[in-house]
N, C-alpha and C positions, 0 to 999 in steps of 0.2 A: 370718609367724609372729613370735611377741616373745619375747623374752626375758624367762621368768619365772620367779621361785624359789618353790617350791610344800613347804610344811610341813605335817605333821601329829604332838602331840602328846595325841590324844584317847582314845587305848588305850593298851594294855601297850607300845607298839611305838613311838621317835623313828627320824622317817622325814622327810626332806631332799632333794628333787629339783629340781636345774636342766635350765634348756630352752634352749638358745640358739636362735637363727636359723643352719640349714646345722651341725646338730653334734648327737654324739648326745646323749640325756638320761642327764645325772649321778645315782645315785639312791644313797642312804645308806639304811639299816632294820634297826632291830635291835632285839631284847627287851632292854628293861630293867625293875628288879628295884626299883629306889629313885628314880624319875622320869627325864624325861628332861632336867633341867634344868644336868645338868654336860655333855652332848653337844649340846645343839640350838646353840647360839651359837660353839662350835668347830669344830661341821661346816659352819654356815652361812660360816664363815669360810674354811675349808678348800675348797669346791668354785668361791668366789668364787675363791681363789688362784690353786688348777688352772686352771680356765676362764680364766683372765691377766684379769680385770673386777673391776669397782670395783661397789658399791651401787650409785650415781647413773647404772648403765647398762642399771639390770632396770627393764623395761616394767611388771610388776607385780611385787606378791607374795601368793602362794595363803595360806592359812591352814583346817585345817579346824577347823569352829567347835562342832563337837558334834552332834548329843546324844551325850556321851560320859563319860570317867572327870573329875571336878569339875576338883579340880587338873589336870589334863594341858587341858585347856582354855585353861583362864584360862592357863596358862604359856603355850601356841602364839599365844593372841591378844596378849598383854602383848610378847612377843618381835616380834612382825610389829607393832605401833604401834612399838616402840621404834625397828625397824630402818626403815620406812616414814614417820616423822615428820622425820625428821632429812635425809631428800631428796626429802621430798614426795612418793613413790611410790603409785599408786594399788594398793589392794588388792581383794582377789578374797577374799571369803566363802563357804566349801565347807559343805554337810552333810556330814555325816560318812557318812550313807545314801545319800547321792547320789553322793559320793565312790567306794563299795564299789560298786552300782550300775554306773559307767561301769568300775570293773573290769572286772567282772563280765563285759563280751563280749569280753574275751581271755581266757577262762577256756574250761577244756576242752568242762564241758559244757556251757555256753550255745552253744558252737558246734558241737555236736552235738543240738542240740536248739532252738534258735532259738525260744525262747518268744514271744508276744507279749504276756503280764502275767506279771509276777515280782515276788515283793515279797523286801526285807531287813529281816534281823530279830537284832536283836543285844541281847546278855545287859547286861540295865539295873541289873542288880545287882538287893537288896530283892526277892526274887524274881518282879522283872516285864523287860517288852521293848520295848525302841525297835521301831517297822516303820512302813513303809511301803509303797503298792504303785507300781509302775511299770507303764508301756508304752513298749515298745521303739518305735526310726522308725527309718526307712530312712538312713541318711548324718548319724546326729546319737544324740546318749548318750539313755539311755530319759529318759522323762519321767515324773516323780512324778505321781500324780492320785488321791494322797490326801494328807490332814496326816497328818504324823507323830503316830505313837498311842505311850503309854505304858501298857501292859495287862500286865495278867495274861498268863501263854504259853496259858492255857486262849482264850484270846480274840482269837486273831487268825481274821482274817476269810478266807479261804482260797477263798471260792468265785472261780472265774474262773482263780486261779494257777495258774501250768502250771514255773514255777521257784520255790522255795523258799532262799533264801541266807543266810549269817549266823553269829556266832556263837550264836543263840540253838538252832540246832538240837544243837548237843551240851550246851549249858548245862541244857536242860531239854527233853530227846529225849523225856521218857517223859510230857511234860503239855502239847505243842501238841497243837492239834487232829490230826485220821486225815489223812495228806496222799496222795497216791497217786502224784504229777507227781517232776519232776527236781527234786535238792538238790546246793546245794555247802555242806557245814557248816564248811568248814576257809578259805572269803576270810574277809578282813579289810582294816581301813581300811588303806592305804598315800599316801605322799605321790606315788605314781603316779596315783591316783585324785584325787586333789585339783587335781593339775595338768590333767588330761583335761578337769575340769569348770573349771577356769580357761582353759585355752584357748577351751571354746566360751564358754562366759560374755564373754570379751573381745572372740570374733567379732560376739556379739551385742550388741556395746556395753554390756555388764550391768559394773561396778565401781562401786567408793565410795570416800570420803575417809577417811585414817581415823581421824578423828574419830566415823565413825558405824560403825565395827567395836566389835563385841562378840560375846559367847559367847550360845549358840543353849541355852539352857536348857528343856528341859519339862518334866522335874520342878521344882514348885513348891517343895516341901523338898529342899533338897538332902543334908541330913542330920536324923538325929532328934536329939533331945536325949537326956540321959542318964534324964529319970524317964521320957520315950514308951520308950526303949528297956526300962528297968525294967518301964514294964508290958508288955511282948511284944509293942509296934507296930510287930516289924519282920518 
């Protein structure tokens, strides 16, 4: 195993996990109200202490990259090039879907119910949805086997799914399709999930430099202006 520090600031929620080799995983998460950018670089500080380690001795560092809230992006990736530039660290690029996803099978009821297609689906703001669908494998986090869609909640594609996940299902409970299978509406991204998908990603030899980290954007606007807003484009 490596040693790797795994972030996420792409929701409401600055979440901070370390992993050593032989130790348990350090994990910070908490709602914040005004960003997370007065906590992520003094927590990241703070479990380096504890943990008695320097920077230049993390094998990676996780980052999740989005689709998520604009700002809280850009700040998780801007903080992981700062702190990975400066010792060369190879970094680990998370979805933020995929991230929730590999949650998702310590979670109650995926293990009461062992789906084999689950899609997540979380509240994109503008009243539409990030999702995506998975297929779970045997000894390895599910596998996505679709692109991430940015839809309307009328428009997720539902046939096959046997788990439902996300903040989308209480954001807009009363406009996704008739679902009948298992829901967890209350996961959410954590920097537990970013780390799970950095771990396998590393087993797999999957990393980059980071110079070629960046934010996983799929909305093309990421805000309106004030006359689209004037006229009701939102």
């Amino acid at each position: 195993m490596a040693n790797i520090l795994a972030i996420d600031t792409s929701s409401a929620w600055c979440s901070v996990a370390l992993s050593l080799e032989g130790q348990a995983v350090q994990f910070r998460h908490e709602a914040v109200t005004a960003g997370a950018s007065q906590l992520l670089l003094p927590w990241i500080e703070s479990l380096l202490n504890e943990a008695k380690i320097t920077l230049d001795q993390l094998n990676a560092i996780a980052v999740g990259i989005g689709p998520g809230a604009f700002t809280g992006v850009r700040l998780g990736v801007a903080a992981v090039q700062g702190l990975a530039v400066s010792q060369n660290i190879s970094v680990v690029p998370v979805c933020s879907l995929d991230a929730i996803a590999a949650q998702l099978l310590d979670s109650a009821v995926f293990q009461s119910s062992h789906p084999q297609r689950l899609m997540i689906a979380i509240d994109a703001r503008m009243e539409e949805v990030y999702w995506a669908s998975y297929e779970t494998q045997v000894g390895r986090l599910p596998k996505r086997i679709s692109d991430i869609q940015l839809t309307k909640p009328e428009e997720l594609k539902l046939n096959g799914i046997q788990l439902l996940a996300g903040s989308a299902l209480n954001a807009y409970s009363q406009r996704l399709p008739q679902f009948s299978g298992m829901k967890d509406p209350d996961i959410s991204i954590s920097a537990l999930g970013v780390l799970k998908c950095a771990q396998q990603s590393l087993l797999d030899g999957v990393y980059c430099e980071v110079r070629q980290l960046e934010p996983m954007y799929v909305r093309d606007k990421v805000a309106f202006t004030t006359a689209e807003r004037a006229e009701g484009k939102q």
